[in-house]
TORVOZA-475367 format. One record per atom (N, C-alpha, C): residue number from 1; residue in one letter; atom name; x, y, z. Coordinates in nm, 2 decimals. Atoms other than C-alpha are relative to their C-alpha. Layout:
! TORVOZA-475367
NODE  pos  code  site      px      py      pz
NODE  NUM     A    CA       X       Y       Z
...
! end
This chain:
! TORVOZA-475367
NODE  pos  code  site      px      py      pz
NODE    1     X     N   -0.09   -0.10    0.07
NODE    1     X    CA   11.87    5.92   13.07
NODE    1     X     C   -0.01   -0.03   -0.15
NODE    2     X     N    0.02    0.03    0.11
NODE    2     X    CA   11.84    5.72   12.76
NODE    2     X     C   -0.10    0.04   -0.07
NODE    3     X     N    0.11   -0.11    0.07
NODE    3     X    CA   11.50    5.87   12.66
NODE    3     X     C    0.00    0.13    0.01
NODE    4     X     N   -0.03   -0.13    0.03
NODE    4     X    CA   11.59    6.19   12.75
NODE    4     X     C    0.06    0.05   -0.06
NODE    5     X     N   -0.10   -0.06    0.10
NODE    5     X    CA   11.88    6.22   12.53
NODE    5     X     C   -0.09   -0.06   -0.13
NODE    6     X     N    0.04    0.03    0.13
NODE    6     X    CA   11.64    6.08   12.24
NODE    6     X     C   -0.09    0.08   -0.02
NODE    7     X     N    0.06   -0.10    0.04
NODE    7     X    CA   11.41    6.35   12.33
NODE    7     X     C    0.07    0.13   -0.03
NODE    8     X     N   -0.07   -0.11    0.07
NODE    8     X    CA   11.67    6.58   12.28
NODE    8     X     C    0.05    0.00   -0.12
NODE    9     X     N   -0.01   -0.01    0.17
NODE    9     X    CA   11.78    6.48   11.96
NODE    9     X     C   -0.07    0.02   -0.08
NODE   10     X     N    0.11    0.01    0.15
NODE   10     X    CA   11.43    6.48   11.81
NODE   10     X     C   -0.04    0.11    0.04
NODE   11     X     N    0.03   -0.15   -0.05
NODE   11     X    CA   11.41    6.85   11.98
NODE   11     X     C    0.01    0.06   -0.15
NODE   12     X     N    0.03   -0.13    0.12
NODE   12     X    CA   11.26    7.15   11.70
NODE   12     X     C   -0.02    0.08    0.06
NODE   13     X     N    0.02   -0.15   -0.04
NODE   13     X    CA   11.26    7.41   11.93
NODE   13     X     C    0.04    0.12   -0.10
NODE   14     X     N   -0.07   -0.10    0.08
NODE   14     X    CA   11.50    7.59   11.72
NODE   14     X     C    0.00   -0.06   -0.15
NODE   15     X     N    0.02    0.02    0.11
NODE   15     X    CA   11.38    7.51   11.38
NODE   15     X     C    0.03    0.07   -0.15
NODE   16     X     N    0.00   -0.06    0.09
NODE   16     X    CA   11.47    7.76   11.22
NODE   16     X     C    0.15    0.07   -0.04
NODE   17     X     N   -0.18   -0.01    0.03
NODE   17     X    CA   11.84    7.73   11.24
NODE   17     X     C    0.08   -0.02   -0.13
NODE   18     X     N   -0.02    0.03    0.13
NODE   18     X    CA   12.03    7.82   10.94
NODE   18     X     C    0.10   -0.10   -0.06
NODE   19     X     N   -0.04    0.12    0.04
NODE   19     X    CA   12.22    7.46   10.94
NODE   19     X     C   -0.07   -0.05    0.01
NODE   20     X     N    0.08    0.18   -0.03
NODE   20     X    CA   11.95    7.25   11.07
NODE   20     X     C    0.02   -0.01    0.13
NODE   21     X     N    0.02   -0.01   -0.10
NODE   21     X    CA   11.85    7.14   11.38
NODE   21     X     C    0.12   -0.13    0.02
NODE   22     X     N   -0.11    0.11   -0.01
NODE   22     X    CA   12.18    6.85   11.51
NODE   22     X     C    0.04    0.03    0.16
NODE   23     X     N   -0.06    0.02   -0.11
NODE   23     X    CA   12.19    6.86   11.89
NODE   23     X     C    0.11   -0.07    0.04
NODE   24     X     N   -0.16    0.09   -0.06
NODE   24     X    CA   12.55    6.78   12.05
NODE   24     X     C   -0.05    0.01    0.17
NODE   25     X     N   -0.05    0.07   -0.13
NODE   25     X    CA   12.55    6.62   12.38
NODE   25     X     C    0.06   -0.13    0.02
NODE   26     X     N    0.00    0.10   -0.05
NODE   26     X    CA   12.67    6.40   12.59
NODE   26     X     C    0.03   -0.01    0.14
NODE   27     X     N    0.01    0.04   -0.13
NODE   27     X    CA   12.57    6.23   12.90
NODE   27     X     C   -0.08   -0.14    0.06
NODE   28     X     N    0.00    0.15   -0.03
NODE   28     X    CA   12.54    5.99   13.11
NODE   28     X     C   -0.08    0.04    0.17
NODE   29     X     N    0.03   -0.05   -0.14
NODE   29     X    CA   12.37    5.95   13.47
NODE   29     X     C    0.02   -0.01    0.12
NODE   30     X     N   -0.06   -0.02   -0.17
NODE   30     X    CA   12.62    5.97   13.71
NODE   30     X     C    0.16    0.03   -0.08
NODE   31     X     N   -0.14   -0.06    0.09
NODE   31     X    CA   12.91    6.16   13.51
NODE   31     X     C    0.09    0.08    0.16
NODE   32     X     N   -0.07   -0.09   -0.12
NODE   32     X    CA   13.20    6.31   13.77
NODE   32     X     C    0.05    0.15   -0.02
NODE   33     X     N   -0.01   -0.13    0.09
NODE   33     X    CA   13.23    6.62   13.54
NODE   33     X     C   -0.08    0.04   -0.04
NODE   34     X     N    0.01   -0.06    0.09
NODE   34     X    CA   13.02    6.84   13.39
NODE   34     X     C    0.03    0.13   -0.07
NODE   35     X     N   -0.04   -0.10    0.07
NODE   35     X    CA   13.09    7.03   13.13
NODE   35     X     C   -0.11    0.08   -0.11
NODE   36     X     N    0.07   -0.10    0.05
NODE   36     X    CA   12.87    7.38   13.02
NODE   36     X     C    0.09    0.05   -0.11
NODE   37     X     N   -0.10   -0.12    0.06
NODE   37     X    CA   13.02    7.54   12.74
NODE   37     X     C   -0.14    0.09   -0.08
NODE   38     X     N    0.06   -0.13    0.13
NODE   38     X    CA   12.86    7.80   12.48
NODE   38     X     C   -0.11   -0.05   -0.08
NODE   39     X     N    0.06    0.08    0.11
NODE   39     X    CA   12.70    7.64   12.17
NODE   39     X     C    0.11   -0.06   -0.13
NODE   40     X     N   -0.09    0.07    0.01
NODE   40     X    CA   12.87    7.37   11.96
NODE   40     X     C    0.01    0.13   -0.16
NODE   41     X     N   -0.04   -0.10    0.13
NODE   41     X    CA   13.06    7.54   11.60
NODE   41     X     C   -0.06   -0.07   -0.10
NODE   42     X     N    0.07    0.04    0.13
NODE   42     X    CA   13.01    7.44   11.24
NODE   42     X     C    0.05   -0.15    0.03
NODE   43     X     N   -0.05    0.14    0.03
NODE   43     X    CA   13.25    7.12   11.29
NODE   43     X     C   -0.05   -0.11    0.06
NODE   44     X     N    0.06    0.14   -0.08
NODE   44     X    CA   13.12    6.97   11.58
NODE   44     X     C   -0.11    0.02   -0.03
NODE   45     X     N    0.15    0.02    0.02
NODE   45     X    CA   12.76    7.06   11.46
NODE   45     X     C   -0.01   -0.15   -0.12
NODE   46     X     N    0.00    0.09    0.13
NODE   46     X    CA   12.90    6.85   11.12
NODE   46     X     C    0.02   -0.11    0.07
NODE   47     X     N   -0.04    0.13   -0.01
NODE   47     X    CA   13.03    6.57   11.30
NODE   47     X     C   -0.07   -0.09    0.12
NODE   48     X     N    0.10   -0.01   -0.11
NODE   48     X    CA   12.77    6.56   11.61
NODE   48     X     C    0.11   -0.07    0.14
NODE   49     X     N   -0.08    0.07   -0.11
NODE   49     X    CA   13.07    6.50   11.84
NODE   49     X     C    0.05    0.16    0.07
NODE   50     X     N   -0.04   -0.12   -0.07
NODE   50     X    CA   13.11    6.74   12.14
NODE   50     X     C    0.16    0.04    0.00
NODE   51     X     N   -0.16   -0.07   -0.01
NODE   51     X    CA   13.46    6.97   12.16
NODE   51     X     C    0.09   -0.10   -0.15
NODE   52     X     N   -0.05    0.08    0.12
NODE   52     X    CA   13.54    6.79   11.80
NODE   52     X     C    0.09    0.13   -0.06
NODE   53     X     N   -0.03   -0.11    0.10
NODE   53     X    CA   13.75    7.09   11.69
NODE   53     X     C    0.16    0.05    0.09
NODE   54     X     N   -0.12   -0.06   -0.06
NODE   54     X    CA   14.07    7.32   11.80
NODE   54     X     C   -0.03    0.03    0.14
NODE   55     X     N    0.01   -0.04   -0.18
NODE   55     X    CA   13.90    7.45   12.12
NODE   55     X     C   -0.03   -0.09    0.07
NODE   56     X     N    0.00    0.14   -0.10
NODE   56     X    CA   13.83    7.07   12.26
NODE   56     X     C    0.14   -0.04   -0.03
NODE   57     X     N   -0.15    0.05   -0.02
NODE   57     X    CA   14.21    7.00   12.16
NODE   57     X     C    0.06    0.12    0.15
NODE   58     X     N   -0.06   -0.10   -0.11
NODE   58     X    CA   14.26    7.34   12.39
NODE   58     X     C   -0.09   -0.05    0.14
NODE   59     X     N    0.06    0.04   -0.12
NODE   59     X    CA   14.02    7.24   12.65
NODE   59     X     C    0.06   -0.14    0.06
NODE   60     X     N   -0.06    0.14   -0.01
NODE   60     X    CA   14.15    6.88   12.67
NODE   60     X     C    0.16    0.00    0.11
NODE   61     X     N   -0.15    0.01    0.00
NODE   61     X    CA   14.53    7.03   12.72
NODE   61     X     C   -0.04    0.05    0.14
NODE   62     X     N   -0.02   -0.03   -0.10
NODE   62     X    CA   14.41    7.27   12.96
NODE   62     X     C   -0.07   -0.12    0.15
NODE   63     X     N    0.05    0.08   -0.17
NODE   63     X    CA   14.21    6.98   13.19
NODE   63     X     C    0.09   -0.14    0.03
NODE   64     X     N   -0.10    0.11   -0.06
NODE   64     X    CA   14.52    6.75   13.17
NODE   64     X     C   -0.06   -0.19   -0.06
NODE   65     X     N    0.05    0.06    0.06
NODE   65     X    CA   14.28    6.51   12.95
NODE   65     X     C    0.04   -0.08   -0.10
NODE   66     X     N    0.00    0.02    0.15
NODE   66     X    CA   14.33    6.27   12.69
NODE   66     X     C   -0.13   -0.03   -0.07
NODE   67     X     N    0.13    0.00    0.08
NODE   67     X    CA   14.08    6.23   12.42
NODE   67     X     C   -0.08   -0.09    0.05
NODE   68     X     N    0.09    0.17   -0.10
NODE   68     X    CA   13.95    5.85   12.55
NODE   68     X     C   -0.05    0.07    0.15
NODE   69     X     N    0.12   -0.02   -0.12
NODE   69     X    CA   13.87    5.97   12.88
NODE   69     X     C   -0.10    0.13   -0.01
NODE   70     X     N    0.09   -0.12    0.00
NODE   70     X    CA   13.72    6.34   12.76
NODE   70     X     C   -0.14   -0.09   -0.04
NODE   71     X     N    0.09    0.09    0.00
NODE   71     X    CA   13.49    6.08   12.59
NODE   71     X     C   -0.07   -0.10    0.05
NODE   72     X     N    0.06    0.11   -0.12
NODE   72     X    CA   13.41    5.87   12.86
NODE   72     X     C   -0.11    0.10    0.04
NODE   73     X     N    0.12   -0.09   -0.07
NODE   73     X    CA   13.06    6.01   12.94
NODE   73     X     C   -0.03   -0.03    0.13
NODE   74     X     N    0.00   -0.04   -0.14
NODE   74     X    CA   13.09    5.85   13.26
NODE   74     X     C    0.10    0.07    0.10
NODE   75     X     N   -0.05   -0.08   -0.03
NODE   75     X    CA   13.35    6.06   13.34
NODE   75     X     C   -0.02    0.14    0.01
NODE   76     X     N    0.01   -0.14    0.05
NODE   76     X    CA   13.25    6.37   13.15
NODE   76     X     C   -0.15   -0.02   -0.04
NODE   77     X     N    0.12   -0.01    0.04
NODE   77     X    CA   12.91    6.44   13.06
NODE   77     X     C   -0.01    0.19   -0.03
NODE   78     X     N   -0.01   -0.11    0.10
NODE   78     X    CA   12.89    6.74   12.79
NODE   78     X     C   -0.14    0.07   -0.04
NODE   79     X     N    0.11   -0.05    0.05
NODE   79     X    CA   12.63    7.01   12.72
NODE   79     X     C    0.03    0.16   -0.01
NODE   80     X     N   -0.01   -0.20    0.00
NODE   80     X    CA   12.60    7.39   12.62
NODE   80     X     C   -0.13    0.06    0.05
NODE   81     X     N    0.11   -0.10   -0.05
NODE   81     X    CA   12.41    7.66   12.66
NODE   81     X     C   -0.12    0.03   -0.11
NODE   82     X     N    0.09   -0.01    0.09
NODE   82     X    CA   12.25    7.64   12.30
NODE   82     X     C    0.08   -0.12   -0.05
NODE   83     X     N   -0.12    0.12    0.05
NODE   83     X    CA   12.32    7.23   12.16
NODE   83     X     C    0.00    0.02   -0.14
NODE   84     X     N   -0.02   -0.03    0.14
NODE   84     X    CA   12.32    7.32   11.81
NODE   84     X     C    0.05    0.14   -0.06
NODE   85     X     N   -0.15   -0.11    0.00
NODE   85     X    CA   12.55    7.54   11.65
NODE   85     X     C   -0.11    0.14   -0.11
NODE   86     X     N    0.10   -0.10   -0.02
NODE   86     X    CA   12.37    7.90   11.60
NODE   86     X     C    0.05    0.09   -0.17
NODE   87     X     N   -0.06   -0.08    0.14
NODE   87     X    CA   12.56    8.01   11.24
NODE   87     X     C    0.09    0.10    0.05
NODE   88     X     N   -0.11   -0.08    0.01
NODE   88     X    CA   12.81    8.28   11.19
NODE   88     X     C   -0.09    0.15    0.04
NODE   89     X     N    0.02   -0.16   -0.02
NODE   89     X    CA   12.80    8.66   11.30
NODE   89     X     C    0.08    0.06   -0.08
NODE   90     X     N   -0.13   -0.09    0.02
NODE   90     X    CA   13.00    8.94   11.23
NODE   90     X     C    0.12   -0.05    0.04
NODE   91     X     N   -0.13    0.04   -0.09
NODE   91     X    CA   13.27    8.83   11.46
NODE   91     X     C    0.00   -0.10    0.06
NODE   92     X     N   -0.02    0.16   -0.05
NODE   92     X    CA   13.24    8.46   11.49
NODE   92     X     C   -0.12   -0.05   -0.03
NODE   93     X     N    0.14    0.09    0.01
NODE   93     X    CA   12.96    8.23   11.58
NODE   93     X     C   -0.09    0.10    0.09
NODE   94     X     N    0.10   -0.04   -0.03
NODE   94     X    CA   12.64    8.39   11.69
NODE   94     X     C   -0.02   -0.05    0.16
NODE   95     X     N    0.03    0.04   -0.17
NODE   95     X    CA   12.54    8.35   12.07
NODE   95     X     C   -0.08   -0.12   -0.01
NODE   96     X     N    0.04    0.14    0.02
NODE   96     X    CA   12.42    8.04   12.15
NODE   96     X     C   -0.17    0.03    0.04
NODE   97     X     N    0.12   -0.03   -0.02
NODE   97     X    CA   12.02    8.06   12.15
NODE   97     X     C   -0.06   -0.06    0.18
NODE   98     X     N    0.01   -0.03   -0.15
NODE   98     X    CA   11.83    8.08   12.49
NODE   98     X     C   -0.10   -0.15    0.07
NODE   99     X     N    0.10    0.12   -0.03
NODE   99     X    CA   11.59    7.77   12.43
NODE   99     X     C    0.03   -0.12    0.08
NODE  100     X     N   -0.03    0.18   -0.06
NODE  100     X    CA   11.80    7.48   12.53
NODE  100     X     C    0.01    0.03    0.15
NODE  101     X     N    0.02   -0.10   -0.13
NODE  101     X    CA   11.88    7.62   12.87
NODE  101     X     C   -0.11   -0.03    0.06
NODE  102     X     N    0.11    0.01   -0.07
NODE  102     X    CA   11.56    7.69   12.98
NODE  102     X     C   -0.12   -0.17   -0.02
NODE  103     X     N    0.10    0.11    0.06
NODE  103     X    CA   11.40    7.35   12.78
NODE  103     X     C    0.08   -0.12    0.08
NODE  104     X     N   -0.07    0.17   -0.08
NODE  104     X    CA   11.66    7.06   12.86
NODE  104     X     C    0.07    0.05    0.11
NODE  105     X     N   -0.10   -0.04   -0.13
NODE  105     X    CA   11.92    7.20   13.16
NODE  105     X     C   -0.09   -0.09    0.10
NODE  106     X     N    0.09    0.06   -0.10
NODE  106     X    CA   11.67    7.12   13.44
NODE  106     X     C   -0.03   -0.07   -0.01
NODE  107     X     N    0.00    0.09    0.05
NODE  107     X    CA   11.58    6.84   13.26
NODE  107     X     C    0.09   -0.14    0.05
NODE  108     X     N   -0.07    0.09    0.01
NODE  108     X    CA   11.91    6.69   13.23
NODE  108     X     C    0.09    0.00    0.15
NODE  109     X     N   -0.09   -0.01   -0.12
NODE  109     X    CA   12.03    6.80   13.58
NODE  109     X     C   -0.07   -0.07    0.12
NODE  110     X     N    0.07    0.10   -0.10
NODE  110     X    CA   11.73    6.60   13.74
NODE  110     X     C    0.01   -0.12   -0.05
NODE  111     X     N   -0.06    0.12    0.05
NODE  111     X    CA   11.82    6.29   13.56
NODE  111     X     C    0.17   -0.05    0.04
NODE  112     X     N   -0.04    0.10   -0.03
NODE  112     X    CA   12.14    6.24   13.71
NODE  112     X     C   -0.02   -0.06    0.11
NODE  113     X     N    0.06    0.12   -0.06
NODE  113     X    CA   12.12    5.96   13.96
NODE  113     X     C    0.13    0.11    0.17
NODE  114     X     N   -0.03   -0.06   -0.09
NODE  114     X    CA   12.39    6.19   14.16
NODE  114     X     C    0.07    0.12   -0.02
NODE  115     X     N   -0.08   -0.14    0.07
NODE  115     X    CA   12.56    6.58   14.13
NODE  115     X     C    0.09   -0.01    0.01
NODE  116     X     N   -0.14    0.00    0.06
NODE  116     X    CA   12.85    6.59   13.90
NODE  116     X     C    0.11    0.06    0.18
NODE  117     X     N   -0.12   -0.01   -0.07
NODE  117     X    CA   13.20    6.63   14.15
NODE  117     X     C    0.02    0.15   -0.04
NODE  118     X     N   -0.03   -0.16    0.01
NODE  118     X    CA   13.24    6.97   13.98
NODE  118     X     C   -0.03    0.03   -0.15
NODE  119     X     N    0.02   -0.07    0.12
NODE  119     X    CA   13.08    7.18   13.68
NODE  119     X     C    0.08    0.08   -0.01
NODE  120     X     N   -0.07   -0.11    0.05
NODE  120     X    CA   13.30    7.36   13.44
NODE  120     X     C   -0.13    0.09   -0.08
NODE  121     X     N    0.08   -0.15    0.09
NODE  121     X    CA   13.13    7.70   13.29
NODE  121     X     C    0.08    0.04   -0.05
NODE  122     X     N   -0.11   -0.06    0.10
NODE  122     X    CA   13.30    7.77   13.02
NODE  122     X     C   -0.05    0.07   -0.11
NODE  123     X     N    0.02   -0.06    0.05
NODE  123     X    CA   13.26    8.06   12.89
NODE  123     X     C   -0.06    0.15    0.06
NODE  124     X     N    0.10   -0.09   -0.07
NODE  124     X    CA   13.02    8.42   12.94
NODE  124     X     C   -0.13   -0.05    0.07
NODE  125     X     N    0.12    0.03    0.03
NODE  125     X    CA   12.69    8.26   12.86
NODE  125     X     C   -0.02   -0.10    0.11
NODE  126     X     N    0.03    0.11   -0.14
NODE  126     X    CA   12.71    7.94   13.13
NODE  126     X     C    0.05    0.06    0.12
NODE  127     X     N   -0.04   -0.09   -0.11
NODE  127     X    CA   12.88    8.21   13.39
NODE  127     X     C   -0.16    0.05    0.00
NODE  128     X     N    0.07   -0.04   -0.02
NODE  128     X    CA   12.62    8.43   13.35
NODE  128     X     C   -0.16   -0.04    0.03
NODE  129     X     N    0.18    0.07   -0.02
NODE  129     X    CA   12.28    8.15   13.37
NODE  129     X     C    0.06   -0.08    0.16
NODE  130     X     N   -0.01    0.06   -0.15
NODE  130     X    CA   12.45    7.97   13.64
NODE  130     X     C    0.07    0.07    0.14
NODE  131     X     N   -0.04   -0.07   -0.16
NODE  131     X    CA   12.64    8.17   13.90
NODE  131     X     C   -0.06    0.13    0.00
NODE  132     X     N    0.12   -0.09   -0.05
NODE  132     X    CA   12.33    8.44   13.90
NODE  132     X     C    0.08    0.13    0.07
NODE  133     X     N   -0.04   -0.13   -0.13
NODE  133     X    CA   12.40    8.69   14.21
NODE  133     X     C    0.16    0.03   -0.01
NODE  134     X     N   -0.10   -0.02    0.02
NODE  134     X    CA   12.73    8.57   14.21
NODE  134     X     C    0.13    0.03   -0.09
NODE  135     X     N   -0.07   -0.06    0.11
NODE  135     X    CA   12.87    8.67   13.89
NODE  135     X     C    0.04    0.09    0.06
NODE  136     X     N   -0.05   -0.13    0.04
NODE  136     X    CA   13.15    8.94   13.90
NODE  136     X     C   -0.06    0.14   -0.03
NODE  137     X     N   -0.01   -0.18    0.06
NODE  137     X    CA   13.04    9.18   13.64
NODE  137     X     C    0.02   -0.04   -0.13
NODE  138     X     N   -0.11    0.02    0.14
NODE  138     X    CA   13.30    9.01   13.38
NODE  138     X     C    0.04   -0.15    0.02
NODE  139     X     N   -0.07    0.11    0.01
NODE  139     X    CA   13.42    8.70   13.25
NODE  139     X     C    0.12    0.02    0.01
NODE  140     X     N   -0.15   -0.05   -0.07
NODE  140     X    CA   13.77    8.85   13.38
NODE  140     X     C    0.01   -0.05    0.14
NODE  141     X     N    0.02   -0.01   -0.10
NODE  141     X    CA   13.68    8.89   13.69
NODE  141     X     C   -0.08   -0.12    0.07
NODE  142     X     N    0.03    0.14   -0.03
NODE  142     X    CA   13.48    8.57   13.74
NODE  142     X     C    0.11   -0.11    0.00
NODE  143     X     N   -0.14    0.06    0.00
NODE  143     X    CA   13.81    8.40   13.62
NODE  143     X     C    0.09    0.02    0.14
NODE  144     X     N   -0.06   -0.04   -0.14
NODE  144     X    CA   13.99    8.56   13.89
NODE  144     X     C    0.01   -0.01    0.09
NODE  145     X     N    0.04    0.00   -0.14
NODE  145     X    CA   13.80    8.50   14.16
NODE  145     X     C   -0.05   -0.15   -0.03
NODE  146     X     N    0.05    0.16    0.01
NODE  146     X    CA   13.75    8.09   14.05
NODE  146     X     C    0.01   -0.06    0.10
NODE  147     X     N    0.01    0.10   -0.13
NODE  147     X    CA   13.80    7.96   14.40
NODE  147     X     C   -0.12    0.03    0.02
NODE  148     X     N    0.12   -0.08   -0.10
NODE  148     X    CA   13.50    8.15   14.55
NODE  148     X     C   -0.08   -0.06   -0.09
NODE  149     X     N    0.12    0.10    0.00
NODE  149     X    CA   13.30    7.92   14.32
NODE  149     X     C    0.00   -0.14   -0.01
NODE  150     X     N   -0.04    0.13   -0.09
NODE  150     X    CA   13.43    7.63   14.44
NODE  150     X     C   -0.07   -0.04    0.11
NODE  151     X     N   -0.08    0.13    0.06
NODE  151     X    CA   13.40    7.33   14.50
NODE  151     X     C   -0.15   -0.02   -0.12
NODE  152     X     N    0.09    0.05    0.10
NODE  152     X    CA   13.07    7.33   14.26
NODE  152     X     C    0.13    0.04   -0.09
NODE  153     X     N    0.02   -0.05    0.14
NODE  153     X    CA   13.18    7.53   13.97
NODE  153     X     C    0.16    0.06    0.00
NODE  154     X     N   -0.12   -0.04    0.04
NODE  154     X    CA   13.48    7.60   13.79
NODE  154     X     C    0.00    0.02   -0.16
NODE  155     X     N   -0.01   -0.08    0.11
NODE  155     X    CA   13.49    7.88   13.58
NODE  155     X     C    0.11   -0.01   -0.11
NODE  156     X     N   -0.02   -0.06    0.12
NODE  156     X    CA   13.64    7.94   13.27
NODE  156     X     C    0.00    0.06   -0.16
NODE  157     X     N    0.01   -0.10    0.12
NODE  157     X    CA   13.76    8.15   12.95
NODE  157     X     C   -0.03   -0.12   -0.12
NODE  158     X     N    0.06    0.09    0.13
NODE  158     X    CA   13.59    7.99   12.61
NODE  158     X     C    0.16   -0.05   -0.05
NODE  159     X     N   -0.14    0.07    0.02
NODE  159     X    CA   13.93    7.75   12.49
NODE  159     X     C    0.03    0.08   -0.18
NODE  160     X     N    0.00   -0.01    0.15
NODE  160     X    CA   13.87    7.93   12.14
NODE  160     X     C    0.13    0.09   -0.05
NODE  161     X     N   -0.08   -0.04    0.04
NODE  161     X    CA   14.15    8.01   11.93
NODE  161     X     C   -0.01    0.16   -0.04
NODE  162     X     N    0.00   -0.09    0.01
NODE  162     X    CA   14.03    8.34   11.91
NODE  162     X     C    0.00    0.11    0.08
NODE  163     X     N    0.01   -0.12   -0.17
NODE  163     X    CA   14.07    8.44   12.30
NODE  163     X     C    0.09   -0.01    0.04
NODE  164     X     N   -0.13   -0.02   -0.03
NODE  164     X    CA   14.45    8.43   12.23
NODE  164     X     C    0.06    0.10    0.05
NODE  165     X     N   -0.05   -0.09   -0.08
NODE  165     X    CA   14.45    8.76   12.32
NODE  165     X     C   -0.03    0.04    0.14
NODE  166     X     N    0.05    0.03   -0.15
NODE  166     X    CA   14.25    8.73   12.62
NODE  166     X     C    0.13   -0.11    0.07
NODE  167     X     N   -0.13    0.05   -0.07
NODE  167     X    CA   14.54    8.49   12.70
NODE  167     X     C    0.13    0.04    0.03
NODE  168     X     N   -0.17   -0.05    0.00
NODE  168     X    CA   14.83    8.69   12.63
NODE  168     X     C   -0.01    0.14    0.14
NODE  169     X     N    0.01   -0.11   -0.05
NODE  169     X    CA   14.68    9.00   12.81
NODE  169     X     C   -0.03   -0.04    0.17
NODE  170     X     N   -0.01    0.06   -0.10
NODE  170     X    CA   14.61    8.76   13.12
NODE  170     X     C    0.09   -0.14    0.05
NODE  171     X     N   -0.05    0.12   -0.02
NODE  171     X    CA   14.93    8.56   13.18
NODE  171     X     C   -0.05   -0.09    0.10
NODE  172     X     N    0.01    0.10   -0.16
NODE  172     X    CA   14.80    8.45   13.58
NODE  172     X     C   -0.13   -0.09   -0.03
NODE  173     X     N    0.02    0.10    0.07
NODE  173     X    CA   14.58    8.25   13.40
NODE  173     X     C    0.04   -0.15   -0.02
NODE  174     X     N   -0.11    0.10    0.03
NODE  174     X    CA   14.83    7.99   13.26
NODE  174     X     C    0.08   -0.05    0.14
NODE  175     X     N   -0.06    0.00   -0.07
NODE  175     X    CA   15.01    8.05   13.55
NODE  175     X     C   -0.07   -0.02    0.16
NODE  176     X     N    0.06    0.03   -0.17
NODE  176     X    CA   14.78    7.99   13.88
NODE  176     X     C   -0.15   -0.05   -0.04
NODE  177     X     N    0.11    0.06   -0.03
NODE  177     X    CA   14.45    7.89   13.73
NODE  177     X     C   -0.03   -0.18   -0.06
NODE  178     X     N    0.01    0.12    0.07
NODE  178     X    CA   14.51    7.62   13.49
NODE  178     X     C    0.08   -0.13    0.07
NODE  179     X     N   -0.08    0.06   -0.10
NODE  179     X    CA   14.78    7.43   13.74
NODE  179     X     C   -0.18   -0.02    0.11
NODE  180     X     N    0.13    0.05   -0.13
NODE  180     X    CA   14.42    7.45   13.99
NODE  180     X     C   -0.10   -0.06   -0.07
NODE  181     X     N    0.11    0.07    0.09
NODE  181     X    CA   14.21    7.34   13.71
NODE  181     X     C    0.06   -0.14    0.02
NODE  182     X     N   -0.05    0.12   -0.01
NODE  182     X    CA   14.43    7.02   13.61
NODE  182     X     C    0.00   -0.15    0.16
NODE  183     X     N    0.00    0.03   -0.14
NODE  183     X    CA   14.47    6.96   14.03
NODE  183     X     C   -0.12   -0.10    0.01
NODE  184     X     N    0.16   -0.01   -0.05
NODE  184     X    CA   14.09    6.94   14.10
NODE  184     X     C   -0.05   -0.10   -0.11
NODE  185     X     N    0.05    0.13    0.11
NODE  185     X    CA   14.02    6.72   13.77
NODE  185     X     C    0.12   -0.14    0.05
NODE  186     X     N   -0.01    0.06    0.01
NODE  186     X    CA   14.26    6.52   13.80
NODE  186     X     C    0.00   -0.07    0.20
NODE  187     X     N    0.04    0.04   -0.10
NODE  187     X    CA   14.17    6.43   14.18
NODE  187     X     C   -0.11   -0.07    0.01
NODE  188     X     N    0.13    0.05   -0.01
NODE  188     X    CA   13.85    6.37   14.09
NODE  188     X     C   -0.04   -0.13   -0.11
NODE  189     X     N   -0.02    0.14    0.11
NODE  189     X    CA   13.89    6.12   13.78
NODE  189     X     C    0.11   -0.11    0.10
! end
């Protein structure tokens, strides 16, 4: 595992990123979590520490985490869907690019020594590469129906302070998914 994460950091796939290239992971080879999200933001790109920002304080709250163990890579082992942070859009950060994915994923999913207890997919972008056939339609509707991809995979909405209204507009959420999220983590830690 240890040379694979050093060939990921000296990764130039995406060279032509307008911060720079600064892969965020972290892992380890026999993690009881993993965690897919999106691609990292400007902060954690600055500070090369995964969920280093407001949506890892929201992600943290919602999996009943404190910071010490989110950081425990043999507990948690961390990666996105693009590991360097992709610049700004119109309406946020830019989609996370398609390279890492297809380059490291397989990579880093035959390196561990045994399969994580349960993957979170957090977000559109890790719904839609990993539950394939089984996707919904909608990251609503994949929410919704999070048992049915159980006991691998447990969906969810990106933690970002910006899908407050995605939260207000879906109280059962708060109310029956996050109580099953907490459950299922904290069983398995």
């Amino acid at each position: 595992m240890e040379g694979l994460i050093k060939r990921i950091h000296n990764c130039t796939a995406c060279a032509d990123l307008p911060f720079g290239i600064n892969p965020v992971v972290q892992l380890s080879p026999a993690p009881k979590i993993l965690i897919i999200g999106q691609a990292p933001g400007k902060k954690v790109h600055d500070t090369g520490i995964p969920w280093n920002d407001k949506s890892g304080d929201t992600l943290r709250e919602w999996l009943g985490v404190s910071r010490e163990d989110f950081y425990n890579s043999n507990l948690f082992s961390i990666m996105a869907m693009g590991f360097c942070y992709p610049g700004k859009g119109p309406s946020g950060d830019l989609p996370p690019r398609k390279e890492c994915a297809k380059l490291w994923h397989p990579q880093i999913l035959e390196h561990f020594d045994r399969k994580p207890d349960l993957i979170l997919l957090i977000g559109q972008y890790a719904q839609q590469h990993y539950l394939k056939d089984a996707h919904k339609g909608s990251l609503t509707l994949n929410i919704e129906h999070f048992r049915e991809f159980l006991p691998q995979y447990f969906v969810l909405p990106h933690p970002s302070p910006r899908n407050g209204i995605w939260l207000r507009k879906n109280p059962w959420f708060t109310e029956e998914v996050l109580p099953a999220l907490r459950e299922k983590v904290q069983a398995i830690l």
